[in-house]
C-alpha positions, 0 to 999 in steps of 0.5 A, spaced: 540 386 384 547 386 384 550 383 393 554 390 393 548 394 392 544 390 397 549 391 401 550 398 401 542 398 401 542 394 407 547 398 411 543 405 409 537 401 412 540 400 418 543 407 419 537 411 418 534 406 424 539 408 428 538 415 428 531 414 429 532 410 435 536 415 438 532 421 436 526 417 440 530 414 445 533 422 446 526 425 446 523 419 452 529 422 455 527 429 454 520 427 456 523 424 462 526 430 464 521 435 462 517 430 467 522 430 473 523 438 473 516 439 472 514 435 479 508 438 483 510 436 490 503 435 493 501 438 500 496 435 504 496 437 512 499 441 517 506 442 518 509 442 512 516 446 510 518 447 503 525 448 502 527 445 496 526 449 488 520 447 485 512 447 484 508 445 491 500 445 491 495 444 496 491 438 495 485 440 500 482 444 504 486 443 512 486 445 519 491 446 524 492 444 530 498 448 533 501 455 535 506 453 529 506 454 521 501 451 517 505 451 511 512 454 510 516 456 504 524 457 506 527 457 500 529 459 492 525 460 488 519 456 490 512 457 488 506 454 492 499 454 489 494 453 495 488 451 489 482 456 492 483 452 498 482 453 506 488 453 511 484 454 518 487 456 523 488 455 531 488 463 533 495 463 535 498 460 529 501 463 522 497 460 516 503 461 510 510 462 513 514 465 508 521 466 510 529 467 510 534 464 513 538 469 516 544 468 514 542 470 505 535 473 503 530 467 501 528 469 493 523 468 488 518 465 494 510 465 490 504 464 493 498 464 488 492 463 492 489 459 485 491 454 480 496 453 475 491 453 470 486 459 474 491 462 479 486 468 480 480 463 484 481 465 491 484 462 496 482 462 504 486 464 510 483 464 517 482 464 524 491 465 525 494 469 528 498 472 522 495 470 516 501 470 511 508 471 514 513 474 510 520 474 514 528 476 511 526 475 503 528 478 496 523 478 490 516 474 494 510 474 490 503 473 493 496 474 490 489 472 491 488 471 497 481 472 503 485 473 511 478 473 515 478 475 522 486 474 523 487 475 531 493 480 529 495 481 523 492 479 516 499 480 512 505 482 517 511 483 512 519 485 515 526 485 512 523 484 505 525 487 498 521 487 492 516 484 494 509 485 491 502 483 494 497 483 490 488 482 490 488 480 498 483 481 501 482 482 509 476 482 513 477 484 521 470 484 523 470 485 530 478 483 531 482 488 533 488 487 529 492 490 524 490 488 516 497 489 512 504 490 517 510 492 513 517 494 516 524 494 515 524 493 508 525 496 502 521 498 494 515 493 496 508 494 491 501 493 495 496 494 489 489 492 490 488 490 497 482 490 500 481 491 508 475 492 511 477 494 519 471 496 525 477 497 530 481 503 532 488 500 529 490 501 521 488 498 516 495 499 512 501 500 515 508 502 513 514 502 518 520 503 516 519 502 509 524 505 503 520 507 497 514 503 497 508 503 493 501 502 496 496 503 489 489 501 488 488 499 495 482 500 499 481 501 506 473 501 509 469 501 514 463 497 512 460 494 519 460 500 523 455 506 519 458 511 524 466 509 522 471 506 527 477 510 531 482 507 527 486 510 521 486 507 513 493 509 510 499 509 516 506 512 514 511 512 521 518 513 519 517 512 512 523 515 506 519 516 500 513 512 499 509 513 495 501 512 495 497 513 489 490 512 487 488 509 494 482 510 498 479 510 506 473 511 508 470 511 515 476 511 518 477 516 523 484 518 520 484 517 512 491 517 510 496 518 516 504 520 515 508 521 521 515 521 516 519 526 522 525 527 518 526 520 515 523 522 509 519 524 503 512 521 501 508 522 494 501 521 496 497 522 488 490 521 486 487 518 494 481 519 496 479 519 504 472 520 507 470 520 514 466 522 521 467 530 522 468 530 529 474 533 533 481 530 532 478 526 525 484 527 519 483 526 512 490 527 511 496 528 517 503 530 514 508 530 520 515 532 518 515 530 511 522 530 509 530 528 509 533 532 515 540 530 511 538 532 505 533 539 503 535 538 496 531 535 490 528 531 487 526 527 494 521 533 496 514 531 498 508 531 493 501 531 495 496 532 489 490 530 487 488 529 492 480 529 495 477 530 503 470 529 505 469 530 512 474 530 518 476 536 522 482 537 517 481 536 511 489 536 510 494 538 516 501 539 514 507 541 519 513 542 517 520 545 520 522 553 521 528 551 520 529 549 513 527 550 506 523 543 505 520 546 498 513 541 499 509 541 493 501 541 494 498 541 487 490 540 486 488 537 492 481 538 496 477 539 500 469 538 502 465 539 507 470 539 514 469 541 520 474 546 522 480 546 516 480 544 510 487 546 508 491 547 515 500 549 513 504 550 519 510 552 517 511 552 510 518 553 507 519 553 500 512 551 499 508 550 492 501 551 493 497 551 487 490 549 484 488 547 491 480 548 493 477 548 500 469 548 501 465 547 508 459 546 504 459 544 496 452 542 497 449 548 499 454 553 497 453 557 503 457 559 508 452 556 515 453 562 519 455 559 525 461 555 526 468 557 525 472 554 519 478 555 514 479 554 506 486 555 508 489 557 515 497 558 514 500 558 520 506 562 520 509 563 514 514 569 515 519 572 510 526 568 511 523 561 507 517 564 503 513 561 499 515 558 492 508 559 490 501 561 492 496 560 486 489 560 483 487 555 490 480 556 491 476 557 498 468 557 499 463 557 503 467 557 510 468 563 515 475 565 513 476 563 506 484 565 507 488 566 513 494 568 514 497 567 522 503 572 521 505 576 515 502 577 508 501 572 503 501 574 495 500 570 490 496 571 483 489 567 482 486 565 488 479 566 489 474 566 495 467 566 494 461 566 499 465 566 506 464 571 511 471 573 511 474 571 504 481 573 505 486 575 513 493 577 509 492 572 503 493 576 496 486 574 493 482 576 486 476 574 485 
């Protein structure tokens, strides 16, 4: 072979080994790199504070020992998997603290009660004085956790935005403590959560909170056959919230919603069953509307909605002195003591689909106790009805009552009470 031609081999042997050697020697460092972002920061005991962004895992289950923070999450993008384990607390601790710092929201902070490769198994949080703790965040997730016998809040949530709490699950037993507190914060989900509260406080509490949604939820009394003193769902203050697909039973008040002018509230497809003593609601409306602002779209909507038991199947208060324009669709009510429909002062109002009756199992009015399908208390001619239509009443003393003036409205029927209509246009 010609010495050019064994040149030119050998220089075109040695530049296809160079560029194989620096494309192993880049894809080592890759690989490095890939190694060093992916580092899992492993935590073993009490008394740790992640600030720095990454992934961090509890290795075992630990116990705390003082009236601090187990484990505590302050800044971005942090994601902590606690890996099915068990934080046991000291009764005046806190067992995961998310948190801001007080000058920037803290953001994207995760707490995943599984494992990377099973984030839904379940983790535990017990015996703290706040199970999970989330304070001045933007953006935190959490998901799959048990919050047993926390001694005063299971989940206790302020200043926070766009979080989302997912498949929690709190068991008071006989604590007298709140199960999920949020407040002062804004378009928060709460979806699939489940306590379980023998107590006279709330199991679901917003305070303060702007269009939150609390979907799927669950509040239930299951240690107590008779029920508790307590409320299932309970809105104070709130701007338009929404509650739909949630569910109370055996709490004194099912769904409780003190808005006092700070806003609207949508409450859809919830259900509330409880005791029908005297003072029991299944759904309480307070004032529900903006005082500053009348005007649509940010009305009130109750619909399609359902009551078993209670004095008041729905209580709703509004104002005299403003159209409010609430919208009351296809909600029912079974089996109250009292009132399955009691409106006072309804301005504007839209009441259509609605069905009150005493006593569906019997289909009979008892003939002794003093109920209303729909007691409507003062509605007057300045600001009258939108609409009143095809609501049902059966089975009560005074299937319609109008406290004041006539109410006209096409299709409502009462059927099987001893008065079926007081002022209220019926048809059937």
């Amino acid at each position: 072979m010609h010495s050019r031609t064994r040149t030119w081999l050998l220089g075109a042997a040695l530049t296809i080994l160079a560029v194989a050697f620096a494309a192993a020697l880049g894809a080592s460092n890759a690989a490095a790199a890939s190694q060093h972002a992916t580092k899992v920061h492993k935590i073993s005991s009490c008394g740790y504070t992640a600030t720095a962004s990454g992934t961090y895992e509890l290795t075992k289950s630990v116990t705390d020992s003082g009236s601090g923070s187990c484990i505590t999450l302050n800044g971005d993008s942090i994601t902590l998997y606690l890996d099915g384990h068990t934080i046991t607390g000291t009764g005046t601790d806190t067992c995961v603290y998310v948190e801001g710092g007080h000058t920037s929201l803290s953001t994207n902070e995760t707490v995943i009660g599984g494992t990377k490769v099973k984030p839904t198994m379940t983790a535990t949080l017990t015996n703290c004085k706040y199970g999970l703790y989330v304070d001045w965040t933007s953006g935190t997730m959490v998901s799959h956790l048990n919050i047993p016998s926390p001694t005063s809040y299971g989940v206790y949530a302020e200043y926070a935005g766009g979080m989302t709490l997912s498949n929690i699950n709190v068991p008071l037993h006989a604590n007298t403590a709140y199960g999920i507190y949020t407040e002062y914060g804004a378009d928060n989900v709460v979806t699939k959560c489940t306590v379980d509260n023998n107590s006279s406080d709330t199991s679901f509490f917003a305070y303060e909170e702007v269009g939150d949604k609390f979907t799927s939820d669950t509040a239930k009394d299951s240690y107590n056959h008779s029920g508790n003193g307590g409320t299932g769902f309970y809105d104070e203050y709130g701007s338009r919230n929404n509650w739909s697909h949630d569910k109370s039973t055996g709490n004194f008040y099912g769904f409780y919603f003190y808005n006092d002018t700070y806003g609207p509230v949508t409450a859809t497809y919830d259900y509330a069953s409880g005791p029908s003593t005297a003072g029991s609601y299944g759904f309480y409306v307070y004032y529900a509307y903006q005082e500053a602002d009348y005007s649509p779209p940010f009305h009130t909507n109750i619909s399609h909605n359902k009551t078993v038991g209670f004095q008041y199947g729905f209580y709703d208060e509004s104002d005299s002195s403003g159209a409010v324009a609430e919208k009351w669709i296809d909600n029912t009510a079974y089996n109250y003591s009292e009132y399955g429909f009691y409106i006072y002062y309804p301005t504007d109002y839209t009441m259509n689909g609605n069905v009150a009756d005493a006593h569906p199992g019997t289909k009979k009015y008892d003939g002794s106790s003093t109920t209303y399908g729909f007691y409507l208390y003062y509605p007057y001619s300045y600001y009258p009805f939108a609409s009143f239509s095809k609501n049902e009443a059966y089975d009560s003393q005074y299937g319609f009552y109008s406290d004041e003036y006539m109410v006209g409205g096409k299709g409502n029927i009462a059927k099987r009470n001893k008065y079926n209509s007081y002022d209220v246009e019926i048809t059937g």
